[in-house]
N, C-alpha and C positions, 0 to 999 in steps of 0.2 A: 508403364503406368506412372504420373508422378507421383510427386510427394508434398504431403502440406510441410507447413516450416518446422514444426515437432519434428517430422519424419526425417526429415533434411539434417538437423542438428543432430539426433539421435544416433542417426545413421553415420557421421563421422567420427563421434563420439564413442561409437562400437568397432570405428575401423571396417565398416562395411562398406558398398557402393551404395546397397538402399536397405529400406526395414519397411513393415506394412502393421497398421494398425494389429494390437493383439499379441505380435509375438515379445518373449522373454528373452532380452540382451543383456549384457554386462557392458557398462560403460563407463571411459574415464572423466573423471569429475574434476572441474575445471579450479573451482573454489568452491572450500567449503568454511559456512560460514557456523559460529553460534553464539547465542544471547547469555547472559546473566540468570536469568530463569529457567531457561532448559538446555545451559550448556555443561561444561565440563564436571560442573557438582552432579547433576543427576545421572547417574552410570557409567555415563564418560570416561571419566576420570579412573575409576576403579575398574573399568574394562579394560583399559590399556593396560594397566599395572599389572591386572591377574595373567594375560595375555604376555607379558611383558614385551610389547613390544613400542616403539618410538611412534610419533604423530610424522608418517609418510613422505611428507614435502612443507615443513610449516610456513614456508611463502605462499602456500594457497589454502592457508589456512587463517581466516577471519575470525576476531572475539569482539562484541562490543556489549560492554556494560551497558544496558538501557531503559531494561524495564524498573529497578531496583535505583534509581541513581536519579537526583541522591536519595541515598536508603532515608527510610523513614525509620526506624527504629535498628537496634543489635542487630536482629536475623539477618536481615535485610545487607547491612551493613558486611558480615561476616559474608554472607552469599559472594559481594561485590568483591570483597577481597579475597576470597576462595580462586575467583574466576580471575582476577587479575596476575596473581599468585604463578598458578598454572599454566599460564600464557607463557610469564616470563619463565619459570619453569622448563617448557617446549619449548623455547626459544623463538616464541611466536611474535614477530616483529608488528603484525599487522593485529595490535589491540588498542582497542577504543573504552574511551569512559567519558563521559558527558560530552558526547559528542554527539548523541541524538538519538531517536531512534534506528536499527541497526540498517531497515530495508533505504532508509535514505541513506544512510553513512555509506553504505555499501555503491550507491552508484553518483555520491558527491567525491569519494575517494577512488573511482574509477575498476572497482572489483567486478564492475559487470561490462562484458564485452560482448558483443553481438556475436551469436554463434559456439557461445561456450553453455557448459553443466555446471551450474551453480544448484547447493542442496543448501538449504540452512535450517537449524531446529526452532524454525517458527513458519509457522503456515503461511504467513503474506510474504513469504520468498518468493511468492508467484508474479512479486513486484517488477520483477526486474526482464521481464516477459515484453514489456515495452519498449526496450533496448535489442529485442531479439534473441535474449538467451534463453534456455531451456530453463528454466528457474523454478523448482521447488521446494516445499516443505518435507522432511522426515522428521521421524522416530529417533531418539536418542541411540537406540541397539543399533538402526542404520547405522547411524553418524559415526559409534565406533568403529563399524567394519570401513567405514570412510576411510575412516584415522590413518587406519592399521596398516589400507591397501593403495589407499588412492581410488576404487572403484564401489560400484554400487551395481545392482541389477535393477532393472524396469521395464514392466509391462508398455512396449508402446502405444500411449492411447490413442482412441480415435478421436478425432476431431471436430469440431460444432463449427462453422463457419456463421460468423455473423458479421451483417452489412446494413451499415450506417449512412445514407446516403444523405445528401443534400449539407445544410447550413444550418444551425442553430439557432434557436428564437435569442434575443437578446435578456439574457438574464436565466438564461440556462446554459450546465456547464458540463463537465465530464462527470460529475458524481452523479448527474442525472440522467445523462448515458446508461451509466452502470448500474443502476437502479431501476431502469425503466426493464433494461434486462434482466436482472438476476427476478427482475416480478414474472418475466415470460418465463423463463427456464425454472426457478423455483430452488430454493433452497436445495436440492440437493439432484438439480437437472441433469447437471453437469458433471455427477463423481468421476472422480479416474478419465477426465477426456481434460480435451483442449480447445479452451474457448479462442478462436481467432479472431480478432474483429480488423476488418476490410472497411473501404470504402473511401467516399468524399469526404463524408466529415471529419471519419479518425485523420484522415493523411491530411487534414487541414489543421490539426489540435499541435501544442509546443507538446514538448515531453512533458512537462508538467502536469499538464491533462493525461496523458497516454499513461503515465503512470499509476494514477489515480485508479484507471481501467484495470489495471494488469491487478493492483493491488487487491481490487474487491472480487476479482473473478473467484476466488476460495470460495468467498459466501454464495457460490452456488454450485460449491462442491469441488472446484475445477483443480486439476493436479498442474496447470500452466494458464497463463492469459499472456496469446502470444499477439506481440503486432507487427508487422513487416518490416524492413530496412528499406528506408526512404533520406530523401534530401533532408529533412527534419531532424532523424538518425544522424546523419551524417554531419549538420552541422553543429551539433549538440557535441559529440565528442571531440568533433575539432576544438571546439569554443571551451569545454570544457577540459577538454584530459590530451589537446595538442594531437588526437588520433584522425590518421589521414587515410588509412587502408579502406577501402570498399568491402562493403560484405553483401554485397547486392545477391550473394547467391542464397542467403536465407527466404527470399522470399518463397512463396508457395506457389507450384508447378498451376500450369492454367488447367490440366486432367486431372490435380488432387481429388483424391476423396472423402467425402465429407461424412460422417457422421448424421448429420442435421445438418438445415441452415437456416436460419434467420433471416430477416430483412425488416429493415425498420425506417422510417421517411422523418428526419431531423425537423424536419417543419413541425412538425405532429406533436412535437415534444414540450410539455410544459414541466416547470419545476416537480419535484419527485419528492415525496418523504417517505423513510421507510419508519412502520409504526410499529412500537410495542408487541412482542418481544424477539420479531423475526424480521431478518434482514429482507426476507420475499414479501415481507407484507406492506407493501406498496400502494401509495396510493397519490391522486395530484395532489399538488399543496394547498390547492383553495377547497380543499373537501373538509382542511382541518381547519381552517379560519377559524379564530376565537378559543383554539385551545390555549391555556395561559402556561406559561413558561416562569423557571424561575432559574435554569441555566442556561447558558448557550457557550458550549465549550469549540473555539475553533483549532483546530492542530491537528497532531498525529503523525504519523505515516501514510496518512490518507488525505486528507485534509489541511497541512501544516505546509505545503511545498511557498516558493517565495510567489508563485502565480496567485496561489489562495489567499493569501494577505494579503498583497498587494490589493484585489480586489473586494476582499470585506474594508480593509484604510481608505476605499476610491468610495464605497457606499459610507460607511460610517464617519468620513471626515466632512467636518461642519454641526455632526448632527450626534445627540446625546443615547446615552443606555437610558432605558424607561425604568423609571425608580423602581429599586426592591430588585431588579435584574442582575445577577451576576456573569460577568462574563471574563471567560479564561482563552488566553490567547497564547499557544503553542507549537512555534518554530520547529518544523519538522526535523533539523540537524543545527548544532552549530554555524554550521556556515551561512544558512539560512538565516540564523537568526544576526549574524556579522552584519548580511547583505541587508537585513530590513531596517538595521541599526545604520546603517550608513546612509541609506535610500531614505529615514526620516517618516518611514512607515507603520512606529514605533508610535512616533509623536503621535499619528494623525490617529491612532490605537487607542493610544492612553487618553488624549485628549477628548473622547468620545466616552470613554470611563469603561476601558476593556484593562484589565490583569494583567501584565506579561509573565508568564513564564520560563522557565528554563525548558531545552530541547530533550523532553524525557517522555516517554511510554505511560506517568504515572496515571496521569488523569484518566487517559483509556480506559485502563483495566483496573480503574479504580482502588491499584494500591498506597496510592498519596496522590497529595494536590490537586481537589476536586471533588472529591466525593458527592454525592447527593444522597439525602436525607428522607426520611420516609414520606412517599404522596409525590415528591418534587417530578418533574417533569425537568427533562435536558434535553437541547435540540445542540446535536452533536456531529459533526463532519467527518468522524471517525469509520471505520468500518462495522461494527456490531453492537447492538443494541439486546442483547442475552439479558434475559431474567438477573437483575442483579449486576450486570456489569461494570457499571460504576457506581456503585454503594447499593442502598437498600434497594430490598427484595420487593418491596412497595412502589419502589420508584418508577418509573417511565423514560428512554431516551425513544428520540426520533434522530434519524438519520436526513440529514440534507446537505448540501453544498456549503459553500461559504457565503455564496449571498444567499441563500435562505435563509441561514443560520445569521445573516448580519441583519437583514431586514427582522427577524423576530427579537431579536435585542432591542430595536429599537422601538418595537411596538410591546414588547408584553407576552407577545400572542406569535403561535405560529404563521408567519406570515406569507406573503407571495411577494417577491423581491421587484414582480414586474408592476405594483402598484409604485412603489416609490418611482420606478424608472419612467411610468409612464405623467408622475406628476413636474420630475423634471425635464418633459417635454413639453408641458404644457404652458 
């Protein structure tokens, strides 16, 4: 019987020949990564100590300052230096600080290879799922027994096959992809499995798109968001990280077994928002017409890659933010934000009356830069819109793409990006 691409990585990662949905393996862990918020300060650190024993292999061990940085106040401050501290402490070569968010930094520095176990102590590790790795989130407790061993145990889960077929309407993007699904499957469709997504369209999307996928599979529970190893795959690492080895064997066996499956016709697909306060509460964008806005934050880990810019700079250049609109503009990593500095993607940004930011986790999770205020409304390209996640408990974010989210800048109101596109056709 074969195997989907979970089973496939799992399965060499355990040193077996195969594994089947359900069972309990111990596998070695390829990179392990953590943040500033849930890494070394909370248990971490003082696990290995009590334990006394050394961090396993610290060449596959990632830190990147991101959520905290730069701190907004002492704690904060301390937190960053606590983790940075420790790093060099373990002699951990591989640490980051304003360098961006960690799930970018991780596969702009080449941490994520197709076919490996990546664990990191933030839940959109499932980012890296787009590249083909086996990539998820843990528990701080995990992470130590990470440290200690090099290994982890896991249920292998079963799998959701879902298939995207056809070409995309113009003015819809991969956040509306991922949106249109996590509405079918539902906030927590997905726990403990693996959402695979197939077809025409995905194998037609840059990584950039494919990322975006991998990143939001979490918000419908998913312990992976795997995508197959393709020409795409392949010329992305070359182009990127000089890697010329084929991994064509990650893909999934044509007898896999599936879980579920999905199917869904690209055509079909109009812009997506998801509404207040759940990421499944989805709905088209022309249902919200005339809701008024008074953020529009683009960036993240979700939302910040150089495709997403580059695309809100091609709508918003020429054309202004609608008075009384704030709008924050955040570079998914450093280097991102290098490449849109140089590309003059900046200009066409600012020149529209967007914010630039630094490449930092704050505005997200609304622990700096950003915030919104009680009543406000934020239409945000991020992954969660939780009760209160970026400032008051009053507030409201809606979740969309980057031209949705560029098109309601410019009007006020949450808009549908395919009205501008169809007037510069006209």
């Amino acid at each position: 019987m074969g195997m989907t691409i979970s089973e496939k990585i799992l399965a060499r990662a355990a040193g077996q020949d195969s594994v089947k949905a359900g069972e309990i393996i111990w596998v070695q862990v390829d990179k392990a990564m953590m943040d500033d918020i849930l890494g070394p300060r909370v248990e971490i650190a003082d696990n290995l100590k009590k334990q006394n024993r050394p961090v396993w292999d610290p060449e596959k061990v990632v830190i990147v300052s991101d959520h905290y940085t730069p701190p907004a106040n002492i704690k904060q401050a301390n937190i960053v230096k606590f983790t940075r501290d420790w790093a060099k402490d373990n002699h951990i070569d591989n640490y980051y600080e304003f360098a961006g968010p960690c799930h970018q930094v991780m596969v702009d520095k080449g941490h994520a290879i197709p076919g490996t176990v990546v664990v990191g102590t933030d839940s959109h590790t499932t980012t890296y799922g787009a590249l083909g790795c086996f990539s998820t989130g843990i528990g701080s407790t995990e992470m130590s027994g990470v440290l200690m061993t090099g290994k982890i145990w896991l249920k292998v889960p079963q799998s959701i096959h879902i298939l995207w077929e056809g070409d995309l309407r113009e003015g819809v993007m991969a956040k509306d992809v991922s949106l249109r699904t996590i509405k079918e499957l539902g906030h927590a469709g997905a726990t403990y499995k693996a959402m695979e997504y197939d077809g025409s369209t995905i194998r037609s999307m840059i990584m950039d798109e494919r990322l975006c996928l991998s990143n939001m599979a979490v918000e419908a529970g998913a312990k992976v968001g795997m995508i197959g190893y393709d020409h795409v795959t392949a010329e992305y690492l070359e182009g990127q990280h000089g890697i010329t080895d084929r991994f064509d064997w990650i893909n999934a066996d044509t007898d896999a077994v599936y879980e579920r499956r999905l199917r869904f016709r690209a055509e079909d697909l109009v812009p997506q928002v998801a509404c207040p306060h759940e990421v499944d509460n989805v709905t088209d964008v022309e249902k919200l017409e005339k809701t008024k806005v008074d953020q529009v934050y683009i960036g993240s880990c979700t939302g910040g890659r150089y495709h997403d810019l580059k695309m809100a700079a091609m709508f918003l250049k020429g054309r202004k933010v609608a008075s009384g609109i704030r709008v924050l503009v955040s570079p998914a990593s450093r280097d991102i934000y290098n490449q849109c500095l140089r590309d003059g993607i900046f200009n066409d940004l600012a020149g529209a009356g967007c914010t630039i930011l630094g490449s930092t986790c704050g505005a997200c999770l609304g622990v700096h830069s950003g915030n919104i205020g009680d009543n406000e409304v934020c239409v945000a390209t991020t992954n969660r819109n939780f009760l209160g996640r970026m400032g008051s408990k009053t507030s409201g974010v809606y979740l969309a793409s980057p031209l949705t989210a560029a098109a309601s800048a410019i009007t006020g109101y949450i808009t549908d990006p395919r009205e501008f596109l169809q007037e510069e056709r006209a």
